[in-house]
TIROMI-822146 format. One record per residue (C-alpha): residue number from 1; x, y, z. Coordinates in nm, 4 decimals. Layout:
[NUM,[X,Y,Z]]
...
//
This chain:
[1,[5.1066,-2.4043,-1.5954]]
[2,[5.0534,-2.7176,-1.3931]]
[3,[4.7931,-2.7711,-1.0893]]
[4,[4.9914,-2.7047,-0.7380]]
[5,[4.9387,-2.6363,-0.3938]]
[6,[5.1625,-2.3818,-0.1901]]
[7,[5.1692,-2.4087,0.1729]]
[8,[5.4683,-2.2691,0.3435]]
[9,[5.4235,-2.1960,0.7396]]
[10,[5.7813,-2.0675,0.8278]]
[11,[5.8072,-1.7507,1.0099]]
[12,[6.1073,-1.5539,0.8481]]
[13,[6.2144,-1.3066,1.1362]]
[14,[6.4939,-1.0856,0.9383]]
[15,[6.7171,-0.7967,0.9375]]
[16,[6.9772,-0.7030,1.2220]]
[17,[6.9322,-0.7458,1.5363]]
[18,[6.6911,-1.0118,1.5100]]
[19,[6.8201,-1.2592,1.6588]]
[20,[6.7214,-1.1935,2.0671]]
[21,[6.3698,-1.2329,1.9307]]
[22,[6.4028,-1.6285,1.9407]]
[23,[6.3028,-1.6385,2.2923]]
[24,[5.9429,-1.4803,2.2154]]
[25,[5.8951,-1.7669,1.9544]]
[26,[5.9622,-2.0800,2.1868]]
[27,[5.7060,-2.2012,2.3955]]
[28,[5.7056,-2.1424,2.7744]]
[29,[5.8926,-2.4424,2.9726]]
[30,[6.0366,-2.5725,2.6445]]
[31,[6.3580,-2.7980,2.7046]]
[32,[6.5525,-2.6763,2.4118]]
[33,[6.8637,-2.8399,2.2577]]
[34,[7.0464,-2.5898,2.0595]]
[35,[7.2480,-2.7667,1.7397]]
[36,[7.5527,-2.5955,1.5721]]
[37,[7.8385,-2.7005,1.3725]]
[38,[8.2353,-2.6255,1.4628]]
[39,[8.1666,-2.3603,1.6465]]
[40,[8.1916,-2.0339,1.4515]]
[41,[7.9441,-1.9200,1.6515]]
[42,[8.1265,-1.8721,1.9269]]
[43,[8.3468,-1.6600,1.7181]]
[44,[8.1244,-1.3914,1.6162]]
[45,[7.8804,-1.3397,1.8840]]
[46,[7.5774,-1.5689,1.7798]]
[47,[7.6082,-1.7900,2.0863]]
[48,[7.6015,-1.5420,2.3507]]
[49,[7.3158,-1.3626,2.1957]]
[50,[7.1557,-1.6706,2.1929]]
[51,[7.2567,-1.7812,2.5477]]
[52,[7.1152,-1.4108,2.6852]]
[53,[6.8130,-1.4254,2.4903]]
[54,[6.7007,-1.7895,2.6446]]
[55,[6.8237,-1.7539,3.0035]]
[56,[6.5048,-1.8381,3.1342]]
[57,[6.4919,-2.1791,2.9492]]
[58,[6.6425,-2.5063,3.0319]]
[59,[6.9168,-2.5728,2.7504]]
[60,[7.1194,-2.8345,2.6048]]
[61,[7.4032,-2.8402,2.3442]]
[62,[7.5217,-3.0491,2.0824]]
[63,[7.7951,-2.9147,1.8570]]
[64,[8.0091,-3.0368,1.5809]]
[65,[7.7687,-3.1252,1.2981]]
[66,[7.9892,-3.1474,1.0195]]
[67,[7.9541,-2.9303,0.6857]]
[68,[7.7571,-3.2500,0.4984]]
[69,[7.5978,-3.3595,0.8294]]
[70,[7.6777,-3.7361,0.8861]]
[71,[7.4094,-3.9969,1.0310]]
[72,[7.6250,-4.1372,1.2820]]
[73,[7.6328,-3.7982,1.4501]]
[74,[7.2744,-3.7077,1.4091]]
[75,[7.2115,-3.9901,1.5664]]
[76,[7.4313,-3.9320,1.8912]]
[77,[7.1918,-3.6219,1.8801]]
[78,[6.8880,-3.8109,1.8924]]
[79,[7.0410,-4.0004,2.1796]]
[80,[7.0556,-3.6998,2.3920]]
[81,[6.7165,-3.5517,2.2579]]
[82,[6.5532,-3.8967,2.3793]]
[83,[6.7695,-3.8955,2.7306]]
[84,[6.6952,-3.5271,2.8355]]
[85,[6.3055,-3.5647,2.6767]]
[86,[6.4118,-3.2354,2.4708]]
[87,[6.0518,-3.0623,2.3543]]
[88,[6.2230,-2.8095,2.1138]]
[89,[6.5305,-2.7965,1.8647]]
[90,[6.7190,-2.4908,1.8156]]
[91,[6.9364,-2.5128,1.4956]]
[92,[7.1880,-2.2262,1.4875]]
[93,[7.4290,-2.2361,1.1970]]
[94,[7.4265,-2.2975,0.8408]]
[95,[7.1981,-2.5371,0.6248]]
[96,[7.3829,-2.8513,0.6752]]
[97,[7.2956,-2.7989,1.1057]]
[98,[6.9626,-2.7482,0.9871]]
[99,[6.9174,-3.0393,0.7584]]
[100,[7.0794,-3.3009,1.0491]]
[101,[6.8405,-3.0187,1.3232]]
[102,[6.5331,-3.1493,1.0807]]
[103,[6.6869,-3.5241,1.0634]]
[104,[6.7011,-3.5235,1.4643]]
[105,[6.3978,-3.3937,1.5218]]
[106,[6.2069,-3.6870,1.2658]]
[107,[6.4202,-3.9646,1.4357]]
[108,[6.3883,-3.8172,1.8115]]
[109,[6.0136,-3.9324,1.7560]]
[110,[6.0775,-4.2686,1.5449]]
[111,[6.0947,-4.6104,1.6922]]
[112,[6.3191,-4.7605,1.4213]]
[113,[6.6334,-4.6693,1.2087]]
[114,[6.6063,-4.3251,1.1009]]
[115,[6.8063,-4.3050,0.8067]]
[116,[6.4563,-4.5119,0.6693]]
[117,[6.3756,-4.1627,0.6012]]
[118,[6.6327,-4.1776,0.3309]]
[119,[6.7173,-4.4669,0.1610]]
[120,[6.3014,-4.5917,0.1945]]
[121,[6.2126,-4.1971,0.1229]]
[122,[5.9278,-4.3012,-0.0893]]
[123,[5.7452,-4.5828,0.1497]]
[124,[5.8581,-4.4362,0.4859]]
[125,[5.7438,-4.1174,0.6122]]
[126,[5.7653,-3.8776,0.8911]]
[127,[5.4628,-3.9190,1.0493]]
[128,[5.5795,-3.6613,1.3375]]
[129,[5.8651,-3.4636,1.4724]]
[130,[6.0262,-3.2312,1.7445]]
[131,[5.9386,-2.8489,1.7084]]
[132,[6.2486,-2.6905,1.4811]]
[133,[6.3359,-2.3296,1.5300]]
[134,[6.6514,-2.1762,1.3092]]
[135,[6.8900,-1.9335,1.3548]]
[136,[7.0535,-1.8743,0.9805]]
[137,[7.4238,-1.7515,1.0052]]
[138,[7.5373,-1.9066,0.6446]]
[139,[7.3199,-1.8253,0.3096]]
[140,[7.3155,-2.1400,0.0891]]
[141,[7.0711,-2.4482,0.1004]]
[142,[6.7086,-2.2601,0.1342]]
[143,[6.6813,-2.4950,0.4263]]
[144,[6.5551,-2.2184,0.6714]]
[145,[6.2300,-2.2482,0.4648]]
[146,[6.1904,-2.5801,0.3595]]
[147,[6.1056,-2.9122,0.4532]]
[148,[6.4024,-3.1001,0.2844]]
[149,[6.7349,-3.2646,0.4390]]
[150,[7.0443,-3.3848,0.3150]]
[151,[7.2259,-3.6507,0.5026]]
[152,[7.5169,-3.8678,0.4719]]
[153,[7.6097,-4.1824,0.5990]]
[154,[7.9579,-4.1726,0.6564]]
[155,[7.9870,-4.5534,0.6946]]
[156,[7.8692,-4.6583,0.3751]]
[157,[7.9407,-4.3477,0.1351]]
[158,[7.5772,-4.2097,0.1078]]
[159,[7.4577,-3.8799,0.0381]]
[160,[7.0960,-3.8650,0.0622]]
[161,[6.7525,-3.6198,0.0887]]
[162,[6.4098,-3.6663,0.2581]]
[163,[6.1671,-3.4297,0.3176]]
[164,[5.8774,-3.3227,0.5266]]
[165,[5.6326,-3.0984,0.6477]]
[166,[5.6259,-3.1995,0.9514]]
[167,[6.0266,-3.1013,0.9501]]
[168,[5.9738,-2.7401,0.8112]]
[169,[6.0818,-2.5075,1.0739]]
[170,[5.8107,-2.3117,1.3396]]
[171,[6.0480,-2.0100,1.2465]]
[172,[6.3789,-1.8861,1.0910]]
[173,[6.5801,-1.5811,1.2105]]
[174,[6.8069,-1.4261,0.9266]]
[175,[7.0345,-1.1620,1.0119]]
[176,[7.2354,-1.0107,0.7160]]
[177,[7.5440,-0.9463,0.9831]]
[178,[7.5774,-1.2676,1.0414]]
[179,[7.7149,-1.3222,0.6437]]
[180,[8.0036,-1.0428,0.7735]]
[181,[8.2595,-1.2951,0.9089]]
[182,[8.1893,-1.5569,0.6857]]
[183,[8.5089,-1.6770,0.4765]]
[184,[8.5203,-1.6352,0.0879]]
[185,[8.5302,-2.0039,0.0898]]
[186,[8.1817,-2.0418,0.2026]]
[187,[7.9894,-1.6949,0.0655]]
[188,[8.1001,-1.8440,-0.2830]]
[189,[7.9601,-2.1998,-0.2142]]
[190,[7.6100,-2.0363,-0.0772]]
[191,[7.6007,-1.8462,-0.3854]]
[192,[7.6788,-2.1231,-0.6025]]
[193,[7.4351,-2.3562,-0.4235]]
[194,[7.1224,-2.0880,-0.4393]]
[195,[7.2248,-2.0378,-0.7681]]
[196,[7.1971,-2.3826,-0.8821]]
[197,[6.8712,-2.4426,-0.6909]]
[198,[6.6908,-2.1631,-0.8575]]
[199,[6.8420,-2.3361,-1.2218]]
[200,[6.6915,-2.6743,-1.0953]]
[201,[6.3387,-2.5517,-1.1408]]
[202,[6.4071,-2.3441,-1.4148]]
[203,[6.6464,-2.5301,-1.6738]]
[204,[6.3232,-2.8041,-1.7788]]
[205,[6.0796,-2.7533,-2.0337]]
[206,[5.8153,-2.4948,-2.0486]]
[207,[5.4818,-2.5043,-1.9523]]
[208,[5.3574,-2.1167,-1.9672]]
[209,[5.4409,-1.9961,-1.6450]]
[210,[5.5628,-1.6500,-1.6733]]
[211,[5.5713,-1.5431,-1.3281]]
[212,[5.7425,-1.8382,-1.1672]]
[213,[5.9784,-1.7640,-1.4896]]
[214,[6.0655,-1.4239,-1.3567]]
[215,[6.0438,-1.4620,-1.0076]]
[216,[6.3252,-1.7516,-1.1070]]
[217,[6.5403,-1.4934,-1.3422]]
[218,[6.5013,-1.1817,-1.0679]]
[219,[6.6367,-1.4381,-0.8232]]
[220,[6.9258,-1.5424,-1.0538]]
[221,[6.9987,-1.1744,-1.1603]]
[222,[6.9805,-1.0842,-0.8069]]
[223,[7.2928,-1.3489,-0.7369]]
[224,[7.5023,-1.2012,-0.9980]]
[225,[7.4785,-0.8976,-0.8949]]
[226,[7.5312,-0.9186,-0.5291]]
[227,[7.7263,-1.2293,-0.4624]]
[228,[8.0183,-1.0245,-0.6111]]
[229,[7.9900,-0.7555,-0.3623]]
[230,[7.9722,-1.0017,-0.0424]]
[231,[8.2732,-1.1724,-0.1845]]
[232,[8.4658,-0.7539,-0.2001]]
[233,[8.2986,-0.5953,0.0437]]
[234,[8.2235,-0.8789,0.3827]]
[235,[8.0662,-0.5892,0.5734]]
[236,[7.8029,-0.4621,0.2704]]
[237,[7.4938,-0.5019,0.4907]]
[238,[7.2638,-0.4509,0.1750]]
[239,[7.4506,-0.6758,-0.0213]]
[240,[7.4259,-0.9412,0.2434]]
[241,[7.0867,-0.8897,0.2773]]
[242,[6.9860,-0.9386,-0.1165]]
[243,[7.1989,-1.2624,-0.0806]]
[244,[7.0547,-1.3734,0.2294]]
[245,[6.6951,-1.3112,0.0673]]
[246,[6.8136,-1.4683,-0.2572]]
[247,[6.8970,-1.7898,-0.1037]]
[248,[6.6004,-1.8109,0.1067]]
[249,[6.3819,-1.7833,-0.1916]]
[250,[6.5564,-1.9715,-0.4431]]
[251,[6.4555,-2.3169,-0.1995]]
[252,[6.1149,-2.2059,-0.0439]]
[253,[5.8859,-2.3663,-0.2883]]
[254,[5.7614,-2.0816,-0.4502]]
[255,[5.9192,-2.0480,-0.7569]]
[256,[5.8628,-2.4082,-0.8231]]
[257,[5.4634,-2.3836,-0.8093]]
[258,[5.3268,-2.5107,-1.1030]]
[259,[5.6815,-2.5708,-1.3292]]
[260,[5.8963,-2.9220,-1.3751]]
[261,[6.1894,-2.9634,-1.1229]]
[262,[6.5050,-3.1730,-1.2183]]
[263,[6.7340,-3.2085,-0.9305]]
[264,[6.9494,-3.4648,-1.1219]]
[265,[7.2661,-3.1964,-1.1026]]
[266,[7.2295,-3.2578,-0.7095]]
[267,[7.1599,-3.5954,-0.6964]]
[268,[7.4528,-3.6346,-0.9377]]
[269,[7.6986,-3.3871,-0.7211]]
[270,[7.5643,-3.6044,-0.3498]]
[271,[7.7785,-3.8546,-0.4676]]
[272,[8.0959,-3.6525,-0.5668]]
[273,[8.0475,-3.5204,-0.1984]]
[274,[7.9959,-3.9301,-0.0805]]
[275,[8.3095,-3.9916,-0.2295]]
[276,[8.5632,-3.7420,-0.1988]]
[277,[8.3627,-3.5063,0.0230]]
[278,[8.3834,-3.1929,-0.2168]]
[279,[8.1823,-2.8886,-0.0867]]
[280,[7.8201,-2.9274,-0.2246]]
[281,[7.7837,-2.5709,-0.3818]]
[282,[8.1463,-2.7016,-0.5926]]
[283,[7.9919,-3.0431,-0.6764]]
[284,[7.7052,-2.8617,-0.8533]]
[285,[7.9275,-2.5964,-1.0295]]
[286,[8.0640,-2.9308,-1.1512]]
[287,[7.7870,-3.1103,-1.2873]]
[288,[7.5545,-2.8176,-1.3773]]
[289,[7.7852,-2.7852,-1.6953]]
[290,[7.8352,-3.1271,-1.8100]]
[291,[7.3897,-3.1697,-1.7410]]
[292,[7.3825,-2.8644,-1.9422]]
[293,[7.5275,-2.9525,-2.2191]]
[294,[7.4275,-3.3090,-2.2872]]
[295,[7.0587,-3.2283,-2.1968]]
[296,[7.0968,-2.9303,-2.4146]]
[297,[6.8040,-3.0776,-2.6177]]
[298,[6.5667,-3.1817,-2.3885]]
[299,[6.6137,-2.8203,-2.2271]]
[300,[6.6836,-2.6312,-2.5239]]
[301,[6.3860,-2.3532,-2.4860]]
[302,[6.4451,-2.2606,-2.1557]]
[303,[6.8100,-2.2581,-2.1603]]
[304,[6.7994,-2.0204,-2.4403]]
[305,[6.5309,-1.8024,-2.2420]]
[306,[6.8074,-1.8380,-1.9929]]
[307,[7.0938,-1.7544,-2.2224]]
[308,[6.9057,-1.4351,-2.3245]]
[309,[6.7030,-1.2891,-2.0411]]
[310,[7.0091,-1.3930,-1.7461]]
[311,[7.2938,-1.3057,-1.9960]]
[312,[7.1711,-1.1189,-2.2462]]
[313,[7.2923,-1.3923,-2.5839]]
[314,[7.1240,-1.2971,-2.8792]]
[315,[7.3451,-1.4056,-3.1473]]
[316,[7.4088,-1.7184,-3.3262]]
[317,[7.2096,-2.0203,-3.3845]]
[318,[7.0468,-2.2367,-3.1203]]
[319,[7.3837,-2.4694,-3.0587]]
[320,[7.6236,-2.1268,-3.0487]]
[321,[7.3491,-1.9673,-2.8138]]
[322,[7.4165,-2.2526,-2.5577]]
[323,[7.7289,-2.2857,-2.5770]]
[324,[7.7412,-1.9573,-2.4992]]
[325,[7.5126,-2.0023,-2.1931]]
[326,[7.7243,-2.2791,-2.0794]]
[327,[8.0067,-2.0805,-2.0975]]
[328,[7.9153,-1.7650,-1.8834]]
[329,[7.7693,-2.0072,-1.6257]]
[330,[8.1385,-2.1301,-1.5697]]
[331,[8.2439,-1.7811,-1.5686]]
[332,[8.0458,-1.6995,-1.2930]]
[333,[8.1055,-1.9754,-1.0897]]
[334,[8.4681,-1.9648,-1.1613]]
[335,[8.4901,-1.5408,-1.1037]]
[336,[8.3357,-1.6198,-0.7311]]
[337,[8.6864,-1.8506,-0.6732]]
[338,[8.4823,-2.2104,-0.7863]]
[339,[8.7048,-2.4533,-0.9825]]
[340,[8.4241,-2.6325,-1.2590]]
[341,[8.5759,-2.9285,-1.3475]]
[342,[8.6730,-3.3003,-1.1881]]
[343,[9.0994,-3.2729,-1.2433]]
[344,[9.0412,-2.9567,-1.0713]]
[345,[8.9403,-3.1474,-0.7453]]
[346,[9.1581,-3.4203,-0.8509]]
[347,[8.8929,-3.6749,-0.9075]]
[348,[8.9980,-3.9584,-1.0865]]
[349,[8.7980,-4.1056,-1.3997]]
[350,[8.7350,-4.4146,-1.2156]]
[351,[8.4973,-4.2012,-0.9410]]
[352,[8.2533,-4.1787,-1.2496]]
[353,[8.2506,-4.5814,-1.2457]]
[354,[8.1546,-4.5897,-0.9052]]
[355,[7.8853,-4.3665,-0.9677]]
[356,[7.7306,-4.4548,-1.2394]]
[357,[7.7226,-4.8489,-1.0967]]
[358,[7.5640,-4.7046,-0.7777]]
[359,[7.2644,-4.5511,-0.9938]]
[360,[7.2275,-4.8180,-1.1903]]
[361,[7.1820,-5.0583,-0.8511]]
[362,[6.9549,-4.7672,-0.7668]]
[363,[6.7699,-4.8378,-1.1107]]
[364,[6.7879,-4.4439,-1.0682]]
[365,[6.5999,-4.2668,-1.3459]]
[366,[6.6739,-3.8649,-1.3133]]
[367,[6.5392,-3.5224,-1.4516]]
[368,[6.2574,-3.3420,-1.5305]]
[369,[6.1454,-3.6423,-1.7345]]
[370,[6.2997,-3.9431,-1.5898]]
[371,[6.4904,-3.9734,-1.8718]]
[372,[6.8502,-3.9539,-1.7224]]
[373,[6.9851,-4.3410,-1.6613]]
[374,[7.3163,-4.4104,-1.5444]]
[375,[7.4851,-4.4117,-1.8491]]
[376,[7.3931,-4.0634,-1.8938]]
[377,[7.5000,-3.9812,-1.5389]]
[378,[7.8607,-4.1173,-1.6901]]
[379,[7.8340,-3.8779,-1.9910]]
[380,[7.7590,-3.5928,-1.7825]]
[381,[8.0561,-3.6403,-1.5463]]
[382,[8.2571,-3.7200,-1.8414]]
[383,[8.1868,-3.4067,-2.0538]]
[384,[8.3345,-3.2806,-1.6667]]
[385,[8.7271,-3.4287,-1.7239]]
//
């Protein structure tokens, strides 16, 4: 196992009826601009709750953050946060309103161009940034307990990630009820997307570490089992809850203590998002496949650990036992209502032109081991037609 260090400060308030507690976690005589997305929240109760719960505080709203959160409208945000000196964010919504909650708060305290966070990522930093607190009403991204934000610049085509610390939220409320008028569109992506983190620090190379192994695999097993039921049964409080929990700890940092991350499957599926603005959970059922299968050297062992611990494959020689791994992981995705494939979203082959020319400006080098250049970013969409 390799040297780490695990810090993670977030304050995970959960279960039902959790979410009137925000107003004993916000400071006294905050000014607190409350973020949200189309407005779903005003649907199923989550806004009033919210609204009775800080009565006493001086609020502010800013509403339609878009599903992949665009800069131009973070930074109408940051505009307001600036104007009304707001001293606490309150992101209430999904992880795309936290990840542009966490992008607002960075730039609210930045004298230049933001999006430096993300296309300088490695030589600008945040240095400091508003107070976040979350309210989680869509399981997905992890982003209630990270650091990490996905942004994209509508004007140019760009998908990209920064993180940190300073951006982790004070506290995150999860309650499981809020999954219960979710549409099958989105509890399939959320599954998908935690499903695909967890395989992110798991599909490498091993490096004997057997718990973060099985915390990954109990996460993964977890997903299989209960996604299924969310997706029959929207008011299955306990399923909600193991999928709610599931997708909180597939992105909290833990499991990927002392193990190799990849992360090329969603740097891959940003751009298929850039482009054509697929769903993100769908752009990594996508590539997940196609990275599978052309890495299936590099991460032969542990995609055979996978093959047989996850889906129980015993049988056959290394190349049948993958195959065989690849091919339930499409199952899944494809049983929760996920389409696997590019003709599926009608993408056209020339899409993978675009993208592999874009990493190869980038002089992007991807994976666990660096190893993936843009010409085999075009094989892995390819293996995709």
């Amino acid at each position: 196992m390799n040297n780490f260090e695990y810090k993670n400060p977030v304050k995970i308030i959960f279960g039902k009826g959790t979410i009137p507690s925000v107003k004993k976690e916000i400071p006294e005589n905050a000014k607190i601009l409350i973020t949200y997305g189309g407005g779903s929240i005003k649907k199923n109760g989550v806004y009033e709750q919210i609204k009775e719960a800080l009565n006493d505080f001086e609020l502010f709203e800013f509403g339609g953050i878009e599903p992949n959160p665009h800069y131009e409208t973070c930074m109408k945000a940051i505009e307001l946060a600036k104007k009304e000196n707001i001293t606490f964010l309150l992101s209430v919504g999904g992880g795309s309103v936290l990840d542009a909650t966490k992008f607002i708060a960075a730039g609210a305290l930045y004298d230049g161009d933001p999006w430096d966070f993300l296309s300088q990522r490695y030589i600008v930093n945040v240095e400091k940034a508003l107070p976040i607190g979350a309210v989680l009403t869509l399981p997905a991204t992890g982003s209630e307990m990270n650091g990490n934000s996905v942004i994209t610049k509508a004007e140019t085509q760009e998908k990209m990630a920064f993180g940190s610390p300073e951006v982790m939220p004070q506290f995150s409320v999860l309650d499981p009820e809020c999954v219960f008028s979710l549409p099958d569109r989105q509890v399939a992506n959320g599954v998908v997307d935690a499903f695909v983190h967890v395989l992110e620090q798991y599909l490498t190379y091993p490096v004997n570490s057997p718990i973060q192994d099985r915390f990954a695999e109990s996460i993964l097993t977890t997903l299989i089992e209960e996604g299924p039921k969310v997706l029959a049964d929207r008011n299955d409080y306990n399923a909600a809850a193991n999928f709610m929990w599931s997708a909180t700890m597939a992105l909290n940092g833990l499991i990927a203590t002392g193990v190799p991350q990849d992360w090329a499957t969603h740097m891959i599926g940003h751009e298929l998002t850039a482009f054509h603005g697929i769903d993100h959970g769908r752009t990594l059922a996508i590539v997940l496949p196609g990275m599978m299968n052309i890495k299936r050297e590099n991460k032969k062992d542990k995609i055979l650990q996978y093959g047989e611990r996850i889906w129980g494959i015993s049988s056959g020689n290394d190349d049948e036992k993958i195959n065989k791994a690849i091919e339930k992981t499409i199952s899944f995705f494809e049983s929760l209502g996920v389409p696997t494939t590019l003709p599926e979203y009608d993408i056209p082959e020339k899409t993978i032109g675009k993208i592999t020319t874009r990493f190869q400006e980038r002089k992007s080098k991807l994976g666990e081991k660096a190893d993936i250049d843009y010409q085999q970013v075009g094989e892995i969409l390819k293996d995709r037609l």
